[in-house]
C-alpha positions in Angstrom: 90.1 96.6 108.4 92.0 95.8 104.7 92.6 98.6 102.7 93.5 97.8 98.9 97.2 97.5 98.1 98.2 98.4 94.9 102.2 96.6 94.3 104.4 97.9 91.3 107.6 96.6 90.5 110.0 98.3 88.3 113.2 96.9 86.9 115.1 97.4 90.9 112.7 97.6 93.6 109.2 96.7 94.5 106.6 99.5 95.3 103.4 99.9 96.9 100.7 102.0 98.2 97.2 102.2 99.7 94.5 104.7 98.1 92.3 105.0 101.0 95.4 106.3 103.0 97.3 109.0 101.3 101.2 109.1 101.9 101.3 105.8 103.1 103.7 103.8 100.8 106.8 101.6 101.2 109.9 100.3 98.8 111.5 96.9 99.2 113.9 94.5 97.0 111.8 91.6 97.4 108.2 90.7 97.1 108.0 89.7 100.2 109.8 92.8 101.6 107.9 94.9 100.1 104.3 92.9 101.6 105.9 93.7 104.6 107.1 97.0 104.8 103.7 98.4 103.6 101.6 95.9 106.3 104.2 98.2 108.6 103.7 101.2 107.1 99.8 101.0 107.2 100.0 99.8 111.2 102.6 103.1 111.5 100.0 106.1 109.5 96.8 104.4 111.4 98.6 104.8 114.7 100.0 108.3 113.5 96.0 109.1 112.9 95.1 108.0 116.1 98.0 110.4 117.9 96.6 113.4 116.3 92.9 112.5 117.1 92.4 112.0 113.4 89.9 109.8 111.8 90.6 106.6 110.4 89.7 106.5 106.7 87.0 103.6 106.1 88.4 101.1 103.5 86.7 102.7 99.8 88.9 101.1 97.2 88.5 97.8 95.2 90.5 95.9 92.8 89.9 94.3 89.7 91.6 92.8 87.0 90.4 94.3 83.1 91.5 91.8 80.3 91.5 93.6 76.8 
């Protein structure tokens, strides 16, 4: 599945979090860190979901780009 992303960076670290999954988000330094740490943390609440005989969300959110 790919979930939407949604990347922030402030003026010291990188964010990031998925909407379809709430509570799943990561920090890192880099860009890169940061594309990493969420691929991680996204493998880590789907597993978690799976454990507790959860359902896995289905992949709702999209992404665009709004030019005013």
């Amino acid at each position: 599945m790919k979930y939407v992303v949604v990347y922030e960076r402030t003026a010291n670290i990188y964010s990031a979090y998925v909407p379809d999954l709430p509570g799943c988000v990561a920090t890192g330094r880099t860009r890169n860190e940061i594309e990493r740490s969420i691929r991680e943390a996204i493998a880590f609440h789907i597993d978690g979901l799976r454990a507790e005989q959860q359902p896995i969300p289905e992949p709702s959110a999209w992404s665009d780009m709004a030019e005013v």
